[in-house]
N, C-alpha and C positions, 0 to 999 in steps of 0.2 A: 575157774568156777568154784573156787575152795570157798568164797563168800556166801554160795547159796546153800553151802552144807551147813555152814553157820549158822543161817536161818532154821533149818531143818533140827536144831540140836545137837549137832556133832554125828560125830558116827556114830554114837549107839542109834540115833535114829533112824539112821539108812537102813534100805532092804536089806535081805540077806544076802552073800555074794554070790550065789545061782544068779539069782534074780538079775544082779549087775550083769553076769557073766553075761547070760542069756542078753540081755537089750546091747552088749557089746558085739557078740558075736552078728545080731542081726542089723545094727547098725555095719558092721563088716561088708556084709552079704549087700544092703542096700550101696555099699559105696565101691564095692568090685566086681558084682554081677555083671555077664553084658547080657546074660536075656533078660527080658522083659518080664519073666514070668515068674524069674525067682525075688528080683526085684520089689516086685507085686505083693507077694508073699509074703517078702522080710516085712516091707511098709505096715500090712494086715496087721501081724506080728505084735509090731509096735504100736497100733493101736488099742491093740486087748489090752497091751501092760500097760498104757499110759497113763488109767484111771487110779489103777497101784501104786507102780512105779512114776507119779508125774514127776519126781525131781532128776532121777535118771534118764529115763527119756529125754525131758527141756537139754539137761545138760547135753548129754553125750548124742542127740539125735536130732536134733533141731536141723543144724549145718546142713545134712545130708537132705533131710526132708524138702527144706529151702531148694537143695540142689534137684531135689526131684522135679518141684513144681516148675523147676527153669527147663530143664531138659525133658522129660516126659508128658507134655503138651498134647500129643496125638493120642494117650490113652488116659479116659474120663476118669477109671475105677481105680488105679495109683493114684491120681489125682486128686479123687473123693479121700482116699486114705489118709493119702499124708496130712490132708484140708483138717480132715477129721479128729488126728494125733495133736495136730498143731492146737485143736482149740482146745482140747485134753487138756494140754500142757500150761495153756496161758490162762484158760474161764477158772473165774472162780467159784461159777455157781455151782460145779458137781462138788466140790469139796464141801459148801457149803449147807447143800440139803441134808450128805453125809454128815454135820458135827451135830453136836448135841448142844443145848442153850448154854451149858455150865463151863463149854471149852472156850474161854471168848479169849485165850492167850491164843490158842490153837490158829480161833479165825483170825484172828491179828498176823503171824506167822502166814496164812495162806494169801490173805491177801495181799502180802509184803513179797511173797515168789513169784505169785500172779502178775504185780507189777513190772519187777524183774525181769522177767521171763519177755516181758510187753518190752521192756526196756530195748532188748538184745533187737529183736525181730525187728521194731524200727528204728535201729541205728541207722540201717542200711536203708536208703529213701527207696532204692528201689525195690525193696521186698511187698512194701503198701503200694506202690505201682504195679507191681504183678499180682499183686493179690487184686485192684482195681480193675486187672484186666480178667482175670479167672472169672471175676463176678459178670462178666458180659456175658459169658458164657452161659448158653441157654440149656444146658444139660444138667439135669436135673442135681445128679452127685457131685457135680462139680460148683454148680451156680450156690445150691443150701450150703452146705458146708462153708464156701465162701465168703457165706454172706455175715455166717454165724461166728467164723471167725470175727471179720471185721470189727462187729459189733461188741465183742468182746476185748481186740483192741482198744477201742473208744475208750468203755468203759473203765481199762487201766489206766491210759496216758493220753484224754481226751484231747487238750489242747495241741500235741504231740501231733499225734494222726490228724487233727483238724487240719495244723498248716500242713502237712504233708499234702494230704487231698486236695488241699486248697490251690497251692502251685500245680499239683496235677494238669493235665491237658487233658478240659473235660473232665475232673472224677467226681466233684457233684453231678453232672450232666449224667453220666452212664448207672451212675448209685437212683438217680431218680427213674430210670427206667424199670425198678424192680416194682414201683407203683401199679404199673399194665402189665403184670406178670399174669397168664390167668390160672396160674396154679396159687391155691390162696395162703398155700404155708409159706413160698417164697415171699408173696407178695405182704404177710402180715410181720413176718421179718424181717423185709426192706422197712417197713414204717417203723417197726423196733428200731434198726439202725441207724436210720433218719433221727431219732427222737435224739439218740447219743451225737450225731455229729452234729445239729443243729441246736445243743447246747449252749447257753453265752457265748455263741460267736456271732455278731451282727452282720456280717459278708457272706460266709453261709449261709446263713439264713432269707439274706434278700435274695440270693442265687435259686434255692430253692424256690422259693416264693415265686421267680419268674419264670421259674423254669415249668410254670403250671400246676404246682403242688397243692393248691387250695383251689382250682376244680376236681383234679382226683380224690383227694381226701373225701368232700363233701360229695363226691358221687358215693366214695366207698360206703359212708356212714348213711345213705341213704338206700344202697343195697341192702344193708344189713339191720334195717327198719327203725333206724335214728336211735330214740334213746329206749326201744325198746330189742337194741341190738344187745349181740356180745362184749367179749371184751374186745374185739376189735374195735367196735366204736370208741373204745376209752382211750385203745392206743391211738387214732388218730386223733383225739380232740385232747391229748397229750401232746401230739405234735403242733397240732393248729396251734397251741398255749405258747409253745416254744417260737414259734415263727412269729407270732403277734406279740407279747409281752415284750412291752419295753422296747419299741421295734416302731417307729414313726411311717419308714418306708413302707413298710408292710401291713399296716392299718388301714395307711391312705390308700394305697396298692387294693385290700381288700372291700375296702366302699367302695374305692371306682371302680373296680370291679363287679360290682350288685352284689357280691356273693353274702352282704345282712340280710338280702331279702330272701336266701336261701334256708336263713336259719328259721324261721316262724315256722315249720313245721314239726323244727324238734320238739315244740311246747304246746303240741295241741295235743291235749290230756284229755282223754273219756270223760265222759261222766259219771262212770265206773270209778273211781279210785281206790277199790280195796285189794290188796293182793301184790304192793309195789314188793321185786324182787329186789334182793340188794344191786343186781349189776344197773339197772332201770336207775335206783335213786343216784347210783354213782354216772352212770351215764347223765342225767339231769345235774346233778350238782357239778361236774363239768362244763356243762353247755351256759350251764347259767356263769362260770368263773369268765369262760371267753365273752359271752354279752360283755362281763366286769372289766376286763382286757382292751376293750373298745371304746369306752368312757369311761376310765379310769379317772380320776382326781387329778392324777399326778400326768399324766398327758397334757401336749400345750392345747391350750384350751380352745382354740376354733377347729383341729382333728377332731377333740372330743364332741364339742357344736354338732360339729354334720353328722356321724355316726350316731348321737342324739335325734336328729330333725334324720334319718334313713329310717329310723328304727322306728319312729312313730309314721311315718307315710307308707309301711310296707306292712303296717300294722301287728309290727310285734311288741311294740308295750302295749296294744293293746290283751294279746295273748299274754304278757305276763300277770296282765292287772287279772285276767281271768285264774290262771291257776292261785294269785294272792286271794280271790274271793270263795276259792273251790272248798269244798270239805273232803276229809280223807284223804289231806295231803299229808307227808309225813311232816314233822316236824324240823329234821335239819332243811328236808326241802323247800317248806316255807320260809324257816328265816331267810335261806338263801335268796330267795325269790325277793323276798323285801328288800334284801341289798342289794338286789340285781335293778329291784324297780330306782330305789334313793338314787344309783349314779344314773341309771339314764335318765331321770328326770332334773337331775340337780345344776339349776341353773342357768334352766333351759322353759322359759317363758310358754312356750306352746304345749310341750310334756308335761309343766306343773298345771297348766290349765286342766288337761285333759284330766290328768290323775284327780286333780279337784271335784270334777262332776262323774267320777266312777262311785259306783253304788253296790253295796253288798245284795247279796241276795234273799233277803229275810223280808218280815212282814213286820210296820212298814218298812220299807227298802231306809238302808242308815247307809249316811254318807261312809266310804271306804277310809277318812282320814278320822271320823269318829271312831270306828270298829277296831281301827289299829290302836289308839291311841286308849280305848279301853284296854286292850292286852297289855300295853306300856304299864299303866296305873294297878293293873291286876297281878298283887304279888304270886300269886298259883302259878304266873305263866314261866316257863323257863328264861333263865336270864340270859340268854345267848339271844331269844325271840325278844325280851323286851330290850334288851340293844338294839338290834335289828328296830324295830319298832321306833325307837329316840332318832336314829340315824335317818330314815325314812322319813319322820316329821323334820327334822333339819333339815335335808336334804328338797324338801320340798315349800320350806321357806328359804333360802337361800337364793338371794337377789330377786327374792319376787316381793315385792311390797304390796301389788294386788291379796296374794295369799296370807301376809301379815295383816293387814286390815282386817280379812274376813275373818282368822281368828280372832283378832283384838274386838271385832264386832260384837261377838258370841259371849263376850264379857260386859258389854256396857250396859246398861240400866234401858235402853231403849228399845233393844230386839231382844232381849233375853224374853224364852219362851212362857207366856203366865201360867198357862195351861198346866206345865211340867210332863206334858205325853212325853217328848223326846228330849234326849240329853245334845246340848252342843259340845264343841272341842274346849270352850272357855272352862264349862261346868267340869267338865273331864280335870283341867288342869289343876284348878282350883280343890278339886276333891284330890286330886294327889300329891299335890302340894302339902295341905292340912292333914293327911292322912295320918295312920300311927306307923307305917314302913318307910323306913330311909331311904329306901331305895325309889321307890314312888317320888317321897320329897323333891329328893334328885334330880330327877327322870323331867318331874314335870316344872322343875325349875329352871331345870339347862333348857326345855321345850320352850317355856314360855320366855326366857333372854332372848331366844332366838327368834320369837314373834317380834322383837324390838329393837334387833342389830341392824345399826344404822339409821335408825327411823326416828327423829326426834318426835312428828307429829303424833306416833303412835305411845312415845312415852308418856306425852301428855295427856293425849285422852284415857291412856289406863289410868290415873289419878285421880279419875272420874268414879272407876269400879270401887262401887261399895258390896260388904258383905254384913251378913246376918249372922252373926256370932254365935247369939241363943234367945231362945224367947225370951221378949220381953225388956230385954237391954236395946240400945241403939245398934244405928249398921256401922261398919268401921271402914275405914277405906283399905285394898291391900295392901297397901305402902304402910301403912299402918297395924295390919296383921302377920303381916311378915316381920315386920320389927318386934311386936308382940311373941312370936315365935321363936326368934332369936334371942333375945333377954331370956326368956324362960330357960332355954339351954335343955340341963338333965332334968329340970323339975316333969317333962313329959315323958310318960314311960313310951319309949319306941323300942318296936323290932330291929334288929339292925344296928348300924354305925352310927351312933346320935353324932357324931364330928361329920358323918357324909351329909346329914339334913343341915347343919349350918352353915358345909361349905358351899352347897348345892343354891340355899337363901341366900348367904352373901355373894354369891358371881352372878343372881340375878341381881339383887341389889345394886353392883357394881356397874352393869351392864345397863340398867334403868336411869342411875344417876350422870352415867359418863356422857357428857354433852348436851347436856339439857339443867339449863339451871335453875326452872321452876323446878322439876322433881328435886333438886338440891334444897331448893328451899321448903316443899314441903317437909321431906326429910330433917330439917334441921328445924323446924315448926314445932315438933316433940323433942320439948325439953330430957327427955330420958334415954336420947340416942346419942348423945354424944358424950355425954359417962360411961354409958355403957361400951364404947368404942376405947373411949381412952383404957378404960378399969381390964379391958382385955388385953389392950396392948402393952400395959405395964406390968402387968402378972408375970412370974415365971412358969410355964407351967411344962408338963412333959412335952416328947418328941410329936406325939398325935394333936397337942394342941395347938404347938407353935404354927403351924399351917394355918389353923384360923386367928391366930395372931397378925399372920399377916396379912390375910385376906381382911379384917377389920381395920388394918394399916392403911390396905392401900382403898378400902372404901372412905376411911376420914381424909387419906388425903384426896380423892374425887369432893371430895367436899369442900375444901379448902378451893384444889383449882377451877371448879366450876361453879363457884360460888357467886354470885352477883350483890353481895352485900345488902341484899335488899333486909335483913334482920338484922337489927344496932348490937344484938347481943350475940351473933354468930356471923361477923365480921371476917377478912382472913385475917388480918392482924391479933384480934383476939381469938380465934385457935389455935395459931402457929404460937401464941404466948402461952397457952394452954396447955398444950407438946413439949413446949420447952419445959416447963415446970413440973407438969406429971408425969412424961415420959424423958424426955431428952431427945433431942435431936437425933443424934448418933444413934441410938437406939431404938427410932422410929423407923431410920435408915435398915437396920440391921435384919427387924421384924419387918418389914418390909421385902425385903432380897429372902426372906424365906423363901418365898413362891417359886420364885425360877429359880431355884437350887433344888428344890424338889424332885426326888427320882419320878414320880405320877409325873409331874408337868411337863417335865421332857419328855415321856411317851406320849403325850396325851397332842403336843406339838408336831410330831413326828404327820399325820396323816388324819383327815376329817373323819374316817369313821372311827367310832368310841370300840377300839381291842384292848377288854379288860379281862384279865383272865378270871378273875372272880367279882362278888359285887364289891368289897372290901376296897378294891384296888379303883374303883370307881369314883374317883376325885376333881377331875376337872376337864373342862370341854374345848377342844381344839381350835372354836373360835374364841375363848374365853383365852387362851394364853398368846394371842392375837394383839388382843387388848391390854392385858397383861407386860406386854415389849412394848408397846405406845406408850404407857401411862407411865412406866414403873422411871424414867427417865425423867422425864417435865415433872412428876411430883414431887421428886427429890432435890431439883432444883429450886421448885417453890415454895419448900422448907424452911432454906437459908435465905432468899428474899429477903431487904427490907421492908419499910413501906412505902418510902419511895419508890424502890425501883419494882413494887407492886401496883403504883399508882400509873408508872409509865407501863406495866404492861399491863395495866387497865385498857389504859389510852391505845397500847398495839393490840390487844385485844380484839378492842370495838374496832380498831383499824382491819385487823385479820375477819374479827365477825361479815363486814361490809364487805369485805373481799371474799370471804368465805361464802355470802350471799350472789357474788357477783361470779362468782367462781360457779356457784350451784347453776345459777340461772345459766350459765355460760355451758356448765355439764350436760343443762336440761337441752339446749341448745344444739350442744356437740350429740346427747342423745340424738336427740331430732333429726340431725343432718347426717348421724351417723345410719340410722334407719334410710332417711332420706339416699344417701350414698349408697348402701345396699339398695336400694329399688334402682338408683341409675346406673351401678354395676349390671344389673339384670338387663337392666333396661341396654346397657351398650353393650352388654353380652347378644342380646337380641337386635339390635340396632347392626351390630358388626356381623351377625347373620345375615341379617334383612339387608345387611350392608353388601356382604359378598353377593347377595342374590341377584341385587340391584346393581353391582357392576357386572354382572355378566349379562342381565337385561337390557342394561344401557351398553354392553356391547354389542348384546344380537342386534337391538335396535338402529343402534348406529349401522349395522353391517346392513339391516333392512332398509335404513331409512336412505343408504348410496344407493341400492338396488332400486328403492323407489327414485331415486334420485335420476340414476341412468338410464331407467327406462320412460322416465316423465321426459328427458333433453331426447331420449327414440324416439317416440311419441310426437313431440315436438320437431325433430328433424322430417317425421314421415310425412306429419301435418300439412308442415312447409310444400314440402315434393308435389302432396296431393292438392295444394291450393294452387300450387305452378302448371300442375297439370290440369285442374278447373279451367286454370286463365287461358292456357293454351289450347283447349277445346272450345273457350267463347271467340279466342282469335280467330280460329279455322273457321267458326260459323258466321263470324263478321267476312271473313274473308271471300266465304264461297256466295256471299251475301243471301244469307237465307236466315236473315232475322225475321223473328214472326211480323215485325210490321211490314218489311217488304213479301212475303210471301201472300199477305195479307191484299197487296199492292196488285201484285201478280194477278192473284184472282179475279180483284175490279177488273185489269186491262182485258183480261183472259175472254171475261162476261163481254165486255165490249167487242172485240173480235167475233164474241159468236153474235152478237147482234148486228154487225156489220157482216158476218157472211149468211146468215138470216135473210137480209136485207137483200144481199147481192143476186143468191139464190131464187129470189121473186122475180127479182129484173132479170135474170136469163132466162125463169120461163117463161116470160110475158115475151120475152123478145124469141125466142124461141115461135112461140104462138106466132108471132108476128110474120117469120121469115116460111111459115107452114102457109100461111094464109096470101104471100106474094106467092111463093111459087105454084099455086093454085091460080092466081087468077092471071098467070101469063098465057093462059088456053084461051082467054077470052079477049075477044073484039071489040072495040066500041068505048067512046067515052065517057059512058055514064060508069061504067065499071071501072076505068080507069079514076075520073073523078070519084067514084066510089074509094075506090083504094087509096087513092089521095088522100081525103076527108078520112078515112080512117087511119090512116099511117097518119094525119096531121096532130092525133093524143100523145104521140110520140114526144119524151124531152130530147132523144138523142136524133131526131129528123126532121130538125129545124131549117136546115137546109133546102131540101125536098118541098116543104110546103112552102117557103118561098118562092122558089121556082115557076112552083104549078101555079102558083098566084097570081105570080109576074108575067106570065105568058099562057093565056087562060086559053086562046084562038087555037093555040097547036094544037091540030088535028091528024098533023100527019105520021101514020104508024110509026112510020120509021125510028120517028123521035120517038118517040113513047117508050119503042123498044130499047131504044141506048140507052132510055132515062134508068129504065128497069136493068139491063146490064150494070148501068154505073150503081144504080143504087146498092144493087144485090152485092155486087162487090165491096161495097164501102160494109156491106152490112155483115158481109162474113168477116170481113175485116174487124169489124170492132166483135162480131161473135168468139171468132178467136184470142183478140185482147183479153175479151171477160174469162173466156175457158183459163186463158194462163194466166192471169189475175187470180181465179176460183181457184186453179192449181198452186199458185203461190201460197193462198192465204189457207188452201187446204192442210200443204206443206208445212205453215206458219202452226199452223193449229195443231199437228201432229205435233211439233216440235216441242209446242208448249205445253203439250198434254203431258209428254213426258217428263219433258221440265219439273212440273205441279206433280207427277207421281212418287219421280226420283225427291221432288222436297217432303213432299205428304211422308216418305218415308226416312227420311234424313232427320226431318224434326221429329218421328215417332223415335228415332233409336236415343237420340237427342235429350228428348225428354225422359226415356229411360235413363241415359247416365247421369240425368241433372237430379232427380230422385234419386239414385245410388249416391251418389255424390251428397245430397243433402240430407240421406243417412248418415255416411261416414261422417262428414262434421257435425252432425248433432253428438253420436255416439264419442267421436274424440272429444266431441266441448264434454260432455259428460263424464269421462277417464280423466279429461286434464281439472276437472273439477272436485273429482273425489279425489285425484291425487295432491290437489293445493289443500283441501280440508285433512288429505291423511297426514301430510307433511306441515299443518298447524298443530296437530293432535302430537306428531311426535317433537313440537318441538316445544311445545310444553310440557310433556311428558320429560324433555333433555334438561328445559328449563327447572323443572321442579329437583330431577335428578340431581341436579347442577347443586342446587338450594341445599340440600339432604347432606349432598357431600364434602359441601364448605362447612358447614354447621357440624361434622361429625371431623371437621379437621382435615382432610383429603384433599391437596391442590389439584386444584381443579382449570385448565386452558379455556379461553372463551374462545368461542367460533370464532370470531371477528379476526383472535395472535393466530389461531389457526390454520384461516384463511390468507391472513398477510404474511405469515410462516411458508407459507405452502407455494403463494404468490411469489413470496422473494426465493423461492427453491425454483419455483419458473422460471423468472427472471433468468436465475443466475446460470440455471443449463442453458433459454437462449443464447445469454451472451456468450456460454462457453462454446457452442454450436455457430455461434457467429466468428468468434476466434480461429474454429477449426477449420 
């Protein structure tokens, strides 16, 4: 350790040797104790002297301390001690508050043992592994102290401890639970710590990041009422800067996340604004660097895009445009806000719209790009703000060619206001332009190139803008008052840098003339611009002027390569002869290469917004040295040119021109289809939704359309049964023969039977009468009674007999006969009486039989005709099932069919029913056959 006393200045520096003695003796006691309590005590000890004595302590105590934290785990307050001594030993902030401004060898020396000291502790990997784990520990003395260390490691030998943690198992994961601590000194010192390990290192950083660190943060900074919290808010939106800057993962992580749409509340400002405390604007002036973080420039440019189009749909540029229009804003906070609004709008077609139709809040309401752009032009405003101001108008031209029109508009002779009530952005430029401050010149120089980068159309029509000099003379064009302004040179008394006003006119100039060869031709139209071009670039002149030596270099040679020869006396041949003779070649070259050897131009290169430290330094504009590497190459080439081989690249010229036309239209094209491709991205982002939805439609469906399937062939099977059982209920009724026409049948014969025992019934009572009326008159004697009897039995059909007889043998008188006749008769006539009775009994019998008959059918056909009704329910009701099931079964099968259509057209192989079915067929098949094999 004899190295660290070196540090310290030898030994006269050191304590006194009490002092040694004493931290030796207790370092003793800490390494041979076996109670616990003296142990305790020695540790205590050596914390009191550590703040004194920190190089005795580091040295001679550290070991032991290390050894406590390994071994005395079960007691917090040794723990808290040693935690305590230790960051004594290594922080350098208590020496720090201790020095005076004028000891700065002192703090040099401190912070050199501070390292040291850091050096030792993590040699050992496992010391920041037990310290990783100390910090888990949720005991109050143990976990602070821990933490406070740690943090103060970082601080020494950041990258050191990064990797350390890094391999750790789990030591980002356990450091981020000091986030949800709810004691808020632990928890505002975990985000201290955080800040130091999540330093340039990008794998930390993402780790963090997933490990849910930007919802805690932005809870925390929301507990503690955004930007009108403490400094706690600043230490997290210190960290947010660390996790996001520079950090692709962790951008795109935080969009998709939503957590932009979290921020619009830190930028809703009162309508109060008087009384911003300092920690408020420093909390703002953070909030607004992370917006900056999000769309930065220098991020690949479709991360930047979406965080652009998040931030205008959750409507926080529209809260920024609001605090840019507010009053009683401070002034760093405003500039800020202008460079917050430039990157989120720059370059971004729907944002520059929007900022386009925002409007200040005055009477009448003035557009928000005139109001700024007054401040720009207004030497009173601070020069930090009219930066901010240029950057903002750049930024808001930049690839919008809508927005470059509308200013170029503002200058033409056709909308310029007659009235003069209100000022446009053109009048704005033009007046700062002419003004008598260089800086203005500048300002609205570099503004208005930027209304025409890239824009051949709009170069043209500014060559239209005339102005009004002074009464009474004509108007001039500004292509022509700008040249006017340049020749004059010193003869104009200006405020300021009179080299910033003509280098500010020449990079417009430059910037007007570059690829457009009418404005070259106007330009060369005035005989007075091309002496004066040369007459500069042949001069010696000092170091401030050579700059515009060669800005005048490289505008004549734009004139040379963009020349179209259309003037016989400003030809390239005859310029390039010109050059050669009043300047020199080599020398045009030379004055030329000024520019990009320039200390400004390489800053100026470096990044799109204009960081100038003064206005002095305010030289050249970062799309200006853009053009500057294009041009500074092909010019110098078409120096040395012949004329020949000016003539063939006339010829490749017009050949690149046509192509270069063919090429546009081809851009406008690839534009087109690039927009168009984005809509069909959405659109098969949406399609491949609608797509999932629709295969699992088209599965339920299928799964319904078996089920309708299986119970249509149920349906169908039960149909069958009940039509078999129909038919075999009309058999049994044909069989038992009791069809309605034979029952029908029945009845006739039935009616006949009773009219024949009707009939019979008459002739037995008559015959009845008959056999009442003989045996009566066998009492009587005589043959008139006899003949009486006779004659009356002779009406008889059945005693035909009888009256014969009596006929045939009229004379017989003798009783005797009479009486036999009457014995034979009477007997023949019971005889056929009794016939008829069993006859009548038969047909009685018969009639019985068939009454029954006709009951048991009357009632056969009544149940009959009940099942024939039930029955011709059922098949109405099945033809009605099997018909809404053929119609449901067309509906899903162009429902399958369209499905089908959707899914070829979206790329998806798709099986037709039909390979399906013959798929599924030959899978039949081929188990019968296997089942026939078996």
């Amino acid at each position: 350790m004899s190295f660290l006393w070196g540090v310290m200045g030898g030994p006269s520096a050191g304590p006194q040797p009490s002092g040694a003695e004493t931290i030796q003796k207790l370092c003793d006691r800490v390494a041979s104790s076996t109670l616990l309590d003296d142990r305790r005590d020695a540790v205590r000890a050596l914390k009191s002297l550590s703040k004194k004595y920190r190089l005795e302590v580091g040295t001679q105590a550290m070991e032991h301390l290390i050894h406590v934290l390994q071994t005395d785990r079960s007691d917090s307050e040794i723990i808290g001690y040693a935690l305590d001594t230790l960051y004594n030993v290594i922080s350098n902030d208590l020496e720090e508050e201790e020095q005076d401004d004028s000891e700065e060898e002192n703090l040099t020396k401190v912070d050199d043992l501070g390292s040291q000291f850091t050096e030792i502790f993590i040699k050992q990997h496992e010391n920041v592994t037990l310290l990783l784990t100390l910090v888990e520990e949720f005991d109050f003395h143990v976990r602070w102290p821990g933490v406070k260390l740690l943090t103060s490691l970082l601080k020494q030998q950041g990258p050191q401890v990064q990797q350390i943690i890094l391999v750790s198992p789990m030591g980002v994961s356990r450091l981020m639970d000091l986030l949800a601590d709810s004691r808020e000194v632990i928890r505002n010192d975990g985000v201290l710590l955080l800040q130091q390990l999540t330093k340039s290192n990008a794998a930390i950083q993402k780790i963090v990041a997933f490990e849910n660190a930007f919802e805690r943060l932005l809870d925390i900074i929301t507990e503690e009422g955004n930007s009108d919290g403490g400094i706690v808010v600043e230490d997290c939106l210190l960290l947010l800067q660390n996790l996001l800057k520079n950090n692709n993962s962790n951008q795109n992580f935080f969009k998709e996340g939503s957590y932009i749409q979290r921020m619009k509340p830190w930028f809703e400002v009162g309508d109060d604004n008087c009384g911003w405390s300092a920690q408020k604007v420093t909390n703002l002036h953070l909030m607004l660097q992370l917006v900056r973080v999000l769309v930065s420039p220098t991020n690949p440019p479709g991360a930047t895009s979406s965080c652009q189009k998040a931030m205008f749909h959750c409507g926080l540029l529209q809260q920024l445009c609001t605090i840019l229009m507010a009053t009683g804003v401070p002034a760093d906070i405003l500039t800020e806000t202008i460079n917050t609004v430039s990157e989120v709008i720059r370059g971004c077609q729907m944002n520059q719209d929007y900022f386009a139709s925002v409007n200040a809040p005055s009477n009448p309401p003035r557009p928000a790009i005139v109001v700024l752009l007054m401040s720009m032009v207004n030497e009173r405003q601070p020069f930090v703000l009219r930066c901010a101001v240029l950057y903002c108008f750049q930024c808001f031209l930049y690839k919008n060619q809508k927005g470059q029109g509308e200013i170029v508009s503002t200058l033409l002779p056709s909308t310029i206001d007659a009235t003069g009530n209100s000022v446009s952005a053109g009048q704005l430029l033009c007046g700062g332009l002419f003004s008598t401050d260089s800086l203005s010149n500048w300002c609205a120089a570099v503004a208005l190139a930027h209304a025409l980068q890239e824009n051949a159309t709009l170069k043209e029509q500014l060559l239209r803008v005339q102005l009004a000099t002074s009464i009474g003379n004509p108007p001039v064009s500004l292509l022509q008052q700008c040249t006017n302004i340049l020749s004059q040179g010193d003869k104009i008394d200006r405020r300021g840098s009179k080299v910033q006003t003509r280098v500010g006119l020449l990079m417009l100039l430059c910037t007007w003339l570059s690829n457009c060869s009418i404005a070259v031709t106007h330009f060369l139209h005035n005989p007075a611009n091309i002496p004066f071009l040369t007459g500069q670039i042949a001069e010696n002149l000092g170091e401030e002027e050579q700059l515009v030596q060669g800005l005048c270099a490289l505008l004549l040679g734009i004139s040379i390569y963009y020349n179209d020869n259309s003037l016989e006396n400003y030809r390239k041949e005859k310029l390039k002869q010109l050059i050669e003779k009043r300047i020199g070649r080599e020398n045009f070259i030379e004055k030329l290469g000024f520019i990009s050897k320039h200390e400004l131009y390489s800053r100026a290169a470096q990044k799109p917004q204009p960081g100038f430290s003064s206005p002095e330094h305010m030289m050249f504009d970062h799309e200006f040295t853009k053009l500057v590497k294009e041009l500074e190459g092909v010019i110098s080439k078409a120096i040395y040119k012949s004329s020949e081989e000016d003539k063939k690249e006339e010829e490749v010229k017009k050949t690149l021109e046509q192509h270069d036309n063919i090429v546009t239209q081809y851009k406008k094209v690839i534009r087109e289809q690039d927009q168009e491709l984005e809509e069909l991205k959405q659109r098969i982002t949406t399609l491949m939704s609608q797509n999932e939805q629709l295969q699992a439609t088209v599965t339920q469906q299928v799964s319904q359309i078996q089920q309708h399937k299986d119970q249509y062939n149920l349906l169908k099977v039960q149909l069958g049964k009940d039509t078999q059982h129909h038919n075999s209920h009309g058999d049994t009724f044909q069989m038992n023969g009791i069809q309605m026409e034979e029952v029908s049948k029945l009845k006739e014969e039935l009616e006949e039977w009773k009219n024949k025992h009707e009939l019979l019934q008459g002739q037995i009572t008559e015959k009845d009468f008959l056999i009442e009326k003989l045996k009566s008159s066998q009492l009587e004697v005589g043959t008139t009674e006899l003949s009486s009897q006779n004659s009356r039995s002779g009406g008889l059909e059945h005693n035909n007999e009888l009256q014969k007889n009596t006929t045939a043998d009229p004379v017989l008188g003798d009783s005797g006969a009479i009486v036999a006749k009457s014995s034979e008769l009477e007997g023949q006539l019971e005889q056929q009486i009794k016939e008829l009775k069993s006859e009548v009994k038969a047909l009685s019998e018969e009639k019985e039989s068939l009454k029954q008959h006709l009951d048991s059918s009357s009632s056969t056909v009544a149940i009959l005709q009940d099942e024939k009704i039930k029955l011709q329910q059922e098949v109405a009701e099945s033809k009605k099932e099997q018909d809404d099931l053929l119609v449901l079964l067309a509906d899903q099968d162009q429902k399958l069919s369209a499905l089908k259509i959707k899914l070829k057209d979206l790329g998806v192989p798709v099986e037709d029913e039909d390979d399906i079915e013959s798929g599924d067929q030959g899978d039949e098949d081929e188990d019968v056959e296997e089942e026939e094999q078996d």
